[in-house]
Every structure is written in structure tokens, then in C-alpha cells.
PDB file with SEQRES, HELIX, SHEET and CRYST1 records, atoms N, CA, C and O in Angstrom:
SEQRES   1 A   62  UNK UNK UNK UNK UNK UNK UNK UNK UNK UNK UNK UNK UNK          
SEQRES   2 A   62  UNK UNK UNK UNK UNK UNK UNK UNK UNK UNK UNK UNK UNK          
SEQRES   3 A   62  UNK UNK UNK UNK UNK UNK UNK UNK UNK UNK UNK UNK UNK          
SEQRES   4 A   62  UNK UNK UNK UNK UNK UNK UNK UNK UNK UNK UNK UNK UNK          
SEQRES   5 A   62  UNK UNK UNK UNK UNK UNK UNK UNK UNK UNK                      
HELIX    1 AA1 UNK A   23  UNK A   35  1                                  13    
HELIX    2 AA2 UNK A   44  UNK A   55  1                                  12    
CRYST1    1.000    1.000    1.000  90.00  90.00  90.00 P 1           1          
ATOM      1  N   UNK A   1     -37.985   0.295 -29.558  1.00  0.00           N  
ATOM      2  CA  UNK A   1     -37.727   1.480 -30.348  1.00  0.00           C  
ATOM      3  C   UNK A   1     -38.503   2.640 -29.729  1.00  0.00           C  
ATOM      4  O   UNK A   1     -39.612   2.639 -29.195  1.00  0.00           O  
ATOM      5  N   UNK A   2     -37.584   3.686 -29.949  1.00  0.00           N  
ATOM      6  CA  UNK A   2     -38.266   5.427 -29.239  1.00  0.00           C  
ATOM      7  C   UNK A   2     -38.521   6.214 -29.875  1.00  0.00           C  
ATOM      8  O   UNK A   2     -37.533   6.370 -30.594  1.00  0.00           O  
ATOM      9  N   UNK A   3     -39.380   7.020 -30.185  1.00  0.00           N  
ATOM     10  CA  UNK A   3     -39.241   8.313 -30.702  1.00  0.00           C  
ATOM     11  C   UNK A   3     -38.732   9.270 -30.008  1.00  0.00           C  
ATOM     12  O   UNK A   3     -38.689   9.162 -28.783  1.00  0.00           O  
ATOM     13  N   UNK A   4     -38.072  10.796 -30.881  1.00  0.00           N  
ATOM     14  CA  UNK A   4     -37.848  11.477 -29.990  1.00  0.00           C  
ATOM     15  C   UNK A   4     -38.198  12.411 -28.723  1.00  0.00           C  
ATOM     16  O   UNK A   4     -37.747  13.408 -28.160  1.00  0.00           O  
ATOM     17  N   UNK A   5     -39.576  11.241 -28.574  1.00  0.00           N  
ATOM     18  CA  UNK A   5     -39.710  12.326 -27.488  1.00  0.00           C  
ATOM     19  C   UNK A   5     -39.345  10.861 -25.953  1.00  0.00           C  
ATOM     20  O   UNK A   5     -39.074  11.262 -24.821  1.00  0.00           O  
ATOM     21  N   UNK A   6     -39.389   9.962 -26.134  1.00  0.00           N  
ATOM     22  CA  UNK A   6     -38.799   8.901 -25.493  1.00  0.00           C  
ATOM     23  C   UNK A   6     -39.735   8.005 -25.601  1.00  0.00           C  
ATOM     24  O   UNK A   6     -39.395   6.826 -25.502  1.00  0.00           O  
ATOM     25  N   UNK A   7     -41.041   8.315 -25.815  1.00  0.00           N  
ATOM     26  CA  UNK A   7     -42.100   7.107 -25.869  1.00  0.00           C  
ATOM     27  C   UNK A   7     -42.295   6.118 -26.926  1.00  0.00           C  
ATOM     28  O   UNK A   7     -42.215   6.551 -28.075  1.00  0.00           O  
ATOM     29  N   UNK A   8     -42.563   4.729 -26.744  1.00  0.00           N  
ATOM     30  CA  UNK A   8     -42.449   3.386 -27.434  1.00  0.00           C  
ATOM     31  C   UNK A   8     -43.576   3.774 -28.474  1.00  0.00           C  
ATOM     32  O   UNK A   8     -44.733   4.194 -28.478  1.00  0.00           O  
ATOM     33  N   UNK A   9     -42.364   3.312 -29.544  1.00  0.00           N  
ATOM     34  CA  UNK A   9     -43.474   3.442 -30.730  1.00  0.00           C  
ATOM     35  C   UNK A   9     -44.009   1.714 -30.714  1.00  0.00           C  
ATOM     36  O   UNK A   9     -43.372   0.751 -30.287  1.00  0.00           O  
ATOM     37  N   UNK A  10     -45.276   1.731 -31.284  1.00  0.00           N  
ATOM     38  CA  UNK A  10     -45.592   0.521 -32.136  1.00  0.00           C  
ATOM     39  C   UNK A  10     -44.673  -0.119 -33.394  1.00  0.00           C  
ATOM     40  O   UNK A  10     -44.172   0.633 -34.229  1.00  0.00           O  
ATOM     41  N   UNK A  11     -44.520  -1.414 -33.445  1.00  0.00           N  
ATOM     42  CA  UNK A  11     -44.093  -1.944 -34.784  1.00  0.00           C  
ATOM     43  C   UNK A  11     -44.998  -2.327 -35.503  1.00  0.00           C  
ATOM     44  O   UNK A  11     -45.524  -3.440 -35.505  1.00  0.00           O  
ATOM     45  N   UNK A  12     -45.160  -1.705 -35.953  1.00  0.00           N  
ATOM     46  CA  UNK A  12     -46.556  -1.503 -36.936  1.00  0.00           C  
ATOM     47  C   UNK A  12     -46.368  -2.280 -38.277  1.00  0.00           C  
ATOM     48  O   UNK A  12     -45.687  -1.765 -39.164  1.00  0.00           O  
ATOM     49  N   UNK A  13     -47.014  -3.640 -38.474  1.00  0.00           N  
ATOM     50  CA  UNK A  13     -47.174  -3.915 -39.913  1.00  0.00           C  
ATOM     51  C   UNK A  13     -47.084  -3.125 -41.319  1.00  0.00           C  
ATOM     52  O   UNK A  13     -47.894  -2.251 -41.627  1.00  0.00           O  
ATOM     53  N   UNK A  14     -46.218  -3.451 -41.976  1.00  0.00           N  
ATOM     54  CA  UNK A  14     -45.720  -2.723 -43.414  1.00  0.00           C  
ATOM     55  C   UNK A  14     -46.901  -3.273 -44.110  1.00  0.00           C  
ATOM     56  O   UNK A  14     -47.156  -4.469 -44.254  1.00  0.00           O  
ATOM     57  N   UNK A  15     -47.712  -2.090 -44.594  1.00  0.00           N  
ATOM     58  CA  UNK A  15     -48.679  -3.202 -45.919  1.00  0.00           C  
ATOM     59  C   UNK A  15     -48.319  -3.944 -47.058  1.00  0.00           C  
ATOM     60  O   UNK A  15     -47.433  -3.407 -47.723  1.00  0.00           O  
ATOM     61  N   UNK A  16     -48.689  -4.888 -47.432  1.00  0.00           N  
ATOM     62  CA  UNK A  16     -48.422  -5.425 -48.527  1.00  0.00           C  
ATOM     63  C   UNK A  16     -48.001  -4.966 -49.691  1.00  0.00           C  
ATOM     64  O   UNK A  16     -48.564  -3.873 -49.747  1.00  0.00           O  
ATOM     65  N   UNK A  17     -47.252  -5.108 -50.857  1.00  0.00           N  
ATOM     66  CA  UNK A  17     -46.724  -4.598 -51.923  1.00  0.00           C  
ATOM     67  C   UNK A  17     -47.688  -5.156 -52.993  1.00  0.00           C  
ATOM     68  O   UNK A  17     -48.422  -6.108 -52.731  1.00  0.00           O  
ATOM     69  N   UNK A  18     -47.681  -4.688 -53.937  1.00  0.00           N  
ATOM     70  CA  UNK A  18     -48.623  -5.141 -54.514  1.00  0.00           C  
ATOM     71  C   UNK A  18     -47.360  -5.596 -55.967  1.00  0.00           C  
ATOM     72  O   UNK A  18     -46.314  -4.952 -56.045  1.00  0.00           O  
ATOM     73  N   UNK A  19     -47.594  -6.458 -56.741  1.00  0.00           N  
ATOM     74  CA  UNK A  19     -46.989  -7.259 -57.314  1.00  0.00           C  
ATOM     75  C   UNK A  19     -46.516  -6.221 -58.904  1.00  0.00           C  
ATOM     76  O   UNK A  19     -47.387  -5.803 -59.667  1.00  0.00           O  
ATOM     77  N   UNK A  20     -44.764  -5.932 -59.163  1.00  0.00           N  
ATOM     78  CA  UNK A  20     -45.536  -5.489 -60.330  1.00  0.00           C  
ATOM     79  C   UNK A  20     -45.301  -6.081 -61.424  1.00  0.00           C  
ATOM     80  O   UNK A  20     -45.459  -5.572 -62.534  1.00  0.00           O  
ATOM     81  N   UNK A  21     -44.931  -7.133 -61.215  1.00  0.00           N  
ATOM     82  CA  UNK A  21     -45.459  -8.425 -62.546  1.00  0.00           C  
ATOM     83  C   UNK A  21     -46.201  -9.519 -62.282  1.00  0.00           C  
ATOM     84  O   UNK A  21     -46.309 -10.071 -61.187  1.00  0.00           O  
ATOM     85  N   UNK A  22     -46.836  -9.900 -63.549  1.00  0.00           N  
ATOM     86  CA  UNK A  22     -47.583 -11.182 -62.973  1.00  0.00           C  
ATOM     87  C   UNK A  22     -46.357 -12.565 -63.237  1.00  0.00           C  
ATOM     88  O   UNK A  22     -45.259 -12.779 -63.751  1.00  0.00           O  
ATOM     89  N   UNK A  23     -47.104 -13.027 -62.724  1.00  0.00           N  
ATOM     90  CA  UNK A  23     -45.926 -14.425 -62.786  1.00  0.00           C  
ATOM     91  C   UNK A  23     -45.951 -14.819 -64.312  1.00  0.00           C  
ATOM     92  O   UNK A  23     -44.897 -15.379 -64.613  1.00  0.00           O  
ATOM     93  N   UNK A  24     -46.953 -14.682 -65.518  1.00  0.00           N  
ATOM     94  CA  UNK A  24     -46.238 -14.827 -66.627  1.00  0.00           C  
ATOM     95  C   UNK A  24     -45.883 -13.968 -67.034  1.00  0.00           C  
ATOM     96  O   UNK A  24     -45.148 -14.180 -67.999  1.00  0.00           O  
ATOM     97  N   UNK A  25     -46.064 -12.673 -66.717  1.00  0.00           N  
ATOM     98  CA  UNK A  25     -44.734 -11.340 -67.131  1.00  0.00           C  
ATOM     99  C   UNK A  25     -43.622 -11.810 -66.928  1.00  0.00           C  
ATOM    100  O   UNK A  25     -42.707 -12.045 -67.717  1.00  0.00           O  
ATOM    101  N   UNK A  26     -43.708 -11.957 -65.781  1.00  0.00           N  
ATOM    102  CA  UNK A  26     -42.042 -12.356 -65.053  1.00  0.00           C  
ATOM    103  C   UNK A  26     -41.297 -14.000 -66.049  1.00  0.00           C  
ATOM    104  O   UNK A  26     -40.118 -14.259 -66.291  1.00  0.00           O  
ATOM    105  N   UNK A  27     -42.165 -14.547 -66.290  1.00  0.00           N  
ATOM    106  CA  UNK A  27     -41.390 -15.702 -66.981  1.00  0.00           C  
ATOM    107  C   UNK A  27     -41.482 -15.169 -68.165  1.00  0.00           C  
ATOM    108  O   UNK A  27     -40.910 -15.983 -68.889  1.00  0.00           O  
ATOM    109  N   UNK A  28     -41.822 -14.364 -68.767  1.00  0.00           N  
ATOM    110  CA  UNK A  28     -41.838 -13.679 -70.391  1.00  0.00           C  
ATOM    111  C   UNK A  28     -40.256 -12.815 -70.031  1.00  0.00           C  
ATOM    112  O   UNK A  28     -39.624 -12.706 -71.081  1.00  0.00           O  
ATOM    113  N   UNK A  29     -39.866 -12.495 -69.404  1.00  0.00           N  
ATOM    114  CA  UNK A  29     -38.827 -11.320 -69.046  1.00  0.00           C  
ATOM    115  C   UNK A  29     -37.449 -12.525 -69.138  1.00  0.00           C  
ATOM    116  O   UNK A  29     -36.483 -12.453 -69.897  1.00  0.00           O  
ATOM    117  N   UNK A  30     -37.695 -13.440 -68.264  1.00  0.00           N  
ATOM    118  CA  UNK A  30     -36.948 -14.427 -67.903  1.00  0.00           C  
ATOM    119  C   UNK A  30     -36.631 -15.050 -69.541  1.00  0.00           C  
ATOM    120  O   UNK A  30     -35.514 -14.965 -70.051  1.00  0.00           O  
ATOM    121  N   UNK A  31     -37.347 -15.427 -69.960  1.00  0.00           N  
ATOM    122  CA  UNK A  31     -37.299 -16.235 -70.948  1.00  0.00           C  
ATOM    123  C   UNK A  31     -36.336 -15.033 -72.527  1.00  0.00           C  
ATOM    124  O   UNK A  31     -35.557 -15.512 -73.352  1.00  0.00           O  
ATOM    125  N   UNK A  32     -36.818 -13.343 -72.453  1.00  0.00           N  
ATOM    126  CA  UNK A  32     -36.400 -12.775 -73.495  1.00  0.00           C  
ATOM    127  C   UNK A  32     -34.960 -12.555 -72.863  1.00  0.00           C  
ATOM    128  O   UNK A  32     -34.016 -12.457 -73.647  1.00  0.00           O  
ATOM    129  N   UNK A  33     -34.787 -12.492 -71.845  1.00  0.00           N  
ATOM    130  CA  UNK A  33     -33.647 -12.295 -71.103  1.00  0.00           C  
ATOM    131  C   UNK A  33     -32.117 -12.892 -71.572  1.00  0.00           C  
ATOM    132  O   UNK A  33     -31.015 -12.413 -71.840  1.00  0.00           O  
ATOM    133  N   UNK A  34     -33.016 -14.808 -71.469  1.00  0.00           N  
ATOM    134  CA  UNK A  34     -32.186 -15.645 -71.847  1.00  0.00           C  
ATOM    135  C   UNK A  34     -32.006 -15.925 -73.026  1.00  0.00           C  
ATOM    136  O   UNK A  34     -31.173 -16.790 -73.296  1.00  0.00           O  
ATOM    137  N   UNK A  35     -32.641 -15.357 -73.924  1.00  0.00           N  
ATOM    138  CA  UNK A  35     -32.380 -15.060 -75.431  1.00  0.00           C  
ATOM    139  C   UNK A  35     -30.802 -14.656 -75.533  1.00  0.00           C  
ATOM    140  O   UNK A  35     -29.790 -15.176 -76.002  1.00  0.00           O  
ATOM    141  N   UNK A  36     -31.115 -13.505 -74.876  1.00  0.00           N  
ATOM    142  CA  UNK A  36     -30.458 -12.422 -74.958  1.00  0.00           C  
ATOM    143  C   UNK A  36     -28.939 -12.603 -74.264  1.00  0.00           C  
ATOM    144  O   UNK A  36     -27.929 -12.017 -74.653  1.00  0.00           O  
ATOM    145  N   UNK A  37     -29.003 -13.418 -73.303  1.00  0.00           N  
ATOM    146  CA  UNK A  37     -27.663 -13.563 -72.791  1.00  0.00           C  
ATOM    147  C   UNK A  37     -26.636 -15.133 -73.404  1.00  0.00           C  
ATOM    148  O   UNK A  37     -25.534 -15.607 -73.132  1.00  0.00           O  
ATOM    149  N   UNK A  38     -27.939 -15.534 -74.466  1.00  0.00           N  
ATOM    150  CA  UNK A  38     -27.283 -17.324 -75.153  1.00  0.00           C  
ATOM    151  C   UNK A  38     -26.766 -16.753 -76.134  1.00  0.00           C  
ATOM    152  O   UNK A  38     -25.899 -17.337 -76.784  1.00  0.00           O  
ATOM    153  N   UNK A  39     -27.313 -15.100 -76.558  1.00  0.00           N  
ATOM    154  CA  UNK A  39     -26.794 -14.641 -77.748  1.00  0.00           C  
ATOM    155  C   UNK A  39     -27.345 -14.923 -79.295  1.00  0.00           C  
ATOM    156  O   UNK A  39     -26.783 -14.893 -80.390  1.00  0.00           O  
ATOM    157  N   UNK A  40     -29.025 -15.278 -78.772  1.00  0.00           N  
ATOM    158  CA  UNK A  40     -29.158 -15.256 -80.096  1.00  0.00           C  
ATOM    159  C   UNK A  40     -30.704 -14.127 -80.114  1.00  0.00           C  
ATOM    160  O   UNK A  40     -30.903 -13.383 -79.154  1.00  0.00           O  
ATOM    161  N   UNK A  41     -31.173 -14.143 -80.697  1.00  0.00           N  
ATOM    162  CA  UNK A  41     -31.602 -12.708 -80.730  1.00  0.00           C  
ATOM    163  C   UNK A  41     -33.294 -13.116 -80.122  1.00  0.00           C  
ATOM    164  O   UNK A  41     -33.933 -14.032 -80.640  1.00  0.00           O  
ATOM    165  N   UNK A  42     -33.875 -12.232 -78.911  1.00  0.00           N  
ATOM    166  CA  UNK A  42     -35.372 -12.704 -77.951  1.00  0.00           C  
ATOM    167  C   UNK A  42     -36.594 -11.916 -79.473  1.00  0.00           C  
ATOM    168  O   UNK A  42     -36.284 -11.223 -80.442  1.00  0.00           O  
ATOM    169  N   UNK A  43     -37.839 -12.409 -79.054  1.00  0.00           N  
ATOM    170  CA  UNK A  43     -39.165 -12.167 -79.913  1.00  0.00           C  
ATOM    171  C   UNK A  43     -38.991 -11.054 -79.804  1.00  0.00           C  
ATOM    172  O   UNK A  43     -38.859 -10.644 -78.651  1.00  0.00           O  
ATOM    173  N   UNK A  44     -38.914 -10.123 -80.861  1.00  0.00           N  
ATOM    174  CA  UNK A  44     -38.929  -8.566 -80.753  1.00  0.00           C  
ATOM    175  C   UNK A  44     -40.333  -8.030 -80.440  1.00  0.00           C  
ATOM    176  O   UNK A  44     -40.652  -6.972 -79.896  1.00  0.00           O  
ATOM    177  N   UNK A  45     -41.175  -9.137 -80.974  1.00  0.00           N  
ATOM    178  CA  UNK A  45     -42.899  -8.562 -80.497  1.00  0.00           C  
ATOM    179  C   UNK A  45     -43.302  -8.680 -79.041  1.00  0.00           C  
ATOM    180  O   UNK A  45     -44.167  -7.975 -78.520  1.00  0.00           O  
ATOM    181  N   UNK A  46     -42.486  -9.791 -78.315  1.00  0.00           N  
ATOM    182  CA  UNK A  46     -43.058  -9.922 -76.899  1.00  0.00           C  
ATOM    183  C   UNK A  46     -41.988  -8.914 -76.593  1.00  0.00           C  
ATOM    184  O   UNK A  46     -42.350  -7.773 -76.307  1.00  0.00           O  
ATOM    185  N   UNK A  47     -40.375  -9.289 -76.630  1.00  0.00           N  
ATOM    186  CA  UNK A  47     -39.730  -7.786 -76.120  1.00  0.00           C  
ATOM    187  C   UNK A  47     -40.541  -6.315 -76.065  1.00  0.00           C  
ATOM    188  O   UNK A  47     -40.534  -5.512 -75.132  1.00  0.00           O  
ATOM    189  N   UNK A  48     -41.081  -6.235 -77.056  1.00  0.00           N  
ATOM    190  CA  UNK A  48     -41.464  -4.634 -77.286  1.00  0.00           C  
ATOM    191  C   UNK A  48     -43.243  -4.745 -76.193  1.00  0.00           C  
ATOM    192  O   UNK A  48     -43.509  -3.806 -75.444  1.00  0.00           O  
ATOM    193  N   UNK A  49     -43.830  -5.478 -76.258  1.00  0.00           N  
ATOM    194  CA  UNK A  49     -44.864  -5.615 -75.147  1.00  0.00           C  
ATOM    195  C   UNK A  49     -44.442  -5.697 -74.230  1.00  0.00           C  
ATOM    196  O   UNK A  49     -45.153  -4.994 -73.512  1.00  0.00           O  
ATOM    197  N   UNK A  50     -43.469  -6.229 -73.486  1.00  0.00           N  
ATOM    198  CA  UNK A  50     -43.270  -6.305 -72.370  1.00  0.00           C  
ATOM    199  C   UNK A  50     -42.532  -4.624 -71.756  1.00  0.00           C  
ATOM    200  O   UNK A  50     -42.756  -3.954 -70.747  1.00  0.00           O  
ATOM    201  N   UNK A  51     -41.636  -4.442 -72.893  1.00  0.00           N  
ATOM    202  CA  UNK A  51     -41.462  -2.991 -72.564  1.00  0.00           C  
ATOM    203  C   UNK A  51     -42.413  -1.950 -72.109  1.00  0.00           C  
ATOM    204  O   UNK A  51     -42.337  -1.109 -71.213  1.00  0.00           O  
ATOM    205  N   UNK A  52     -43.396  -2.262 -73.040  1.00  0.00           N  
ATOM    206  CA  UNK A  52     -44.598  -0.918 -73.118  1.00  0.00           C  
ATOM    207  C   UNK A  52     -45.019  -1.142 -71.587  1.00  0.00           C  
ATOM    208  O   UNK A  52     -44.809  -0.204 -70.817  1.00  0.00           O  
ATOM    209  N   UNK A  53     -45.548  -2.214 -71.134  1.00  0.00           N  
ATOM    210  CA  UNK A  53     -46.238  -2.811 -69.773  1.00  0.00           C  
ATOM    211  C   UNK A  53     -45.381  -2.419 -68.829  1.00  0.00           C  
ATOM    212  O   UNK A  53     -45.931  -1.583 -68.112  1.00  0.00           O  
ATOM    213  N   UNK A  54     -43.983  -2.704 -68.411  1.00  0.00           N  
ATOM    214  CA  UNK A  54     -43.445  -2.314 -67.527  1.00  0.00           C  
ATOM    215  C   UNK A  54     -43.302  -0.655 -67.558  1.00  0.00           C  
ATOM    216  O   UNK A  54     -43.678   0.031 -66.608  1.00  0.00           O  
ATOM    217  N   UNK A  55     -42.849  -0.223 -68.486  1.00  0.00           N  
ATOM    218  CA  UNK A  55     -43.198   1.242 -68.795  1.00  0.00           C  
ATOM    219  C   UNK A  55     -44.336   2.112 -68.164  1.00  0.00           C  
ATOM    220  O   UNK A  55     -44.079   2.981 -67.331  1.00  0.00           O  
ATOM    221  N   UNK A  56     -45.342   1.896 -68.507  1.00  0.00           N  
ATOM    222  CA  UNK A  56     -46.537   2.243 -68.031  1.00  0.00           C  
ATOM    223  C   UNK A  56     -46.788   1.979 -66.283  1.00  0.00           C  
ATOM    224  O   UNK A  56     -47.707   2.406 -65.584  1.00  0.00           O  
ATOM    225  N   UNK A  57     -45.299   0.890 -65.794  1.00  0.00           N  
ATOM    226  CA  UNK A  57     -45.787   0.799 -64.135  1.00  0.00           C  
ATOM    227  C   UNK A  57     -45.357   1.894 -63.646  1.00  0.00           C  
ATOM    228  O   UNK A  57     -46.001   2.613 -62.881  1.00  0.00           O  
ATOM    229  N   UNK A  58     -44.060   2.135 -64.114  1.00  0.00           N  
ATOM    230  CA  UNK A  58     -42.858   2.498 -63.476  1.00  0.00           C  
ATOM    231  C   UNK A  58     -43.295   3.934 -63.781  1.00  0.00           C  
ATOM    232  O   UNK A  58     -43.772   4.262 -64.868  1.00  0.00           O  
ATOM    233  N   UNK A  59     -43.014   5.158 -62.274  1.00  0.00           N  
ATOM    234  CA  UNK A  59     -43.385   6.802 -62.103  1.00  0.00           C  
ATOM    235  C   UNK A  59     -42.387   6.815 -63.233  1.00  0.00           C  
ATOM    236  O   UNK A  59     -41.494   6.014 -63.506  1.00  0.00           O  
ATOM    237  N   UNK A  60     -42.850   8.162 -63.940  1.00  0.00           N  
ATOM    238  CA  UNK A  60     -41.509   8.936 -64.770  1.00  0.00           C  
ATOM    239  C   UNK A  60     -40.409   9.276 -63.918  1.00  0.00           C  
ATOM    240  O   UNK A  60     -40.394   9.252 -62.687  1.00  0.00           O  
ATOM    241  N   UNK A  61     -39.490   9.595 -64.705  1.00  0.00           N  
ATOM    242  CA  UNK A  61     -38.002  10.358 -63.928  1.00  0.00           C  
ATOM    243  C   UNK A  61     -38.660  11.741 -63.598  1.00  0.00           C  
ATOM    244  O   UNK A  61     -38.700  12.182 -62.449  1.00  0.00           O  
ATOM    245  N   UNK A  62     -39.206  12.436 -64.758  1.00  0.00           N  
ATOM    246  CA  UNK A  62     -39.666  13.899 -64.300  1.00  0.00           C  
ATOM    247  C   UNK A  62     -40.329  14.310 -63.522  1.00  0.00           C  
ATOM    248  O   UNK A  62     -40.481  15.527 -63.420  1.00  0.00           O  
TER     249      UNK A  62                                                      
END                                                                             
């Protein structure tokens, strides 16, 4: 690979991502999910925590 001026760039290591659930977030999501798609109705108290948490990762739209 070149830049435009013709000289070889480095492939330079991408840093790490940093995680934005923990693995029991992620099985809490999984689990209200499948509530939700068997059709019968997920914990409205963990639903609504899990909302607030991901909420708080994610930049605003504005």
C-alpha cells in the first residue's frame, strides 16, 4: 500500500476495541430478546436496566 505521495505506508496494528457489553449484559439482552421473539412478554425491570446501560454507552445523535 502507497500514499499519495508514492511511499510505503506501514500496516499498522488497529488498537483494540474495548468491549461494550459484558458477557452477562450480553446474555441479559439475549435472554429479554428471546422473551420477546417466543412472544411472551421479557422482565420489564431487567429490560428497562439494560436500556438505561446501553444508553449511557452509546454518543447522542446530537
Amino acid at each position: 500500500m502507497t500514499d499519495i505521495d508514492g511511499l510505503p505506508l506501514a500496516d499498522a496494528p488497529l488498537p483494540p476495541l474495548l468491549p461494550l457489553l459484558s458477557l452477562e449484559e450480553a446474555q441479559e439482552i439475549v435472554t429479554v430478546r428471546g422473551a420477546v421473539v417466543n412472544g411472551s412478554a421479557p422482565d420489564h425491570e431487567t429490560a428497562r436496566w439494560l436500556l438505561a446501560n446501553l444508553a449511557a454507552r452509546v454518543p447522542s445523535r446530537d
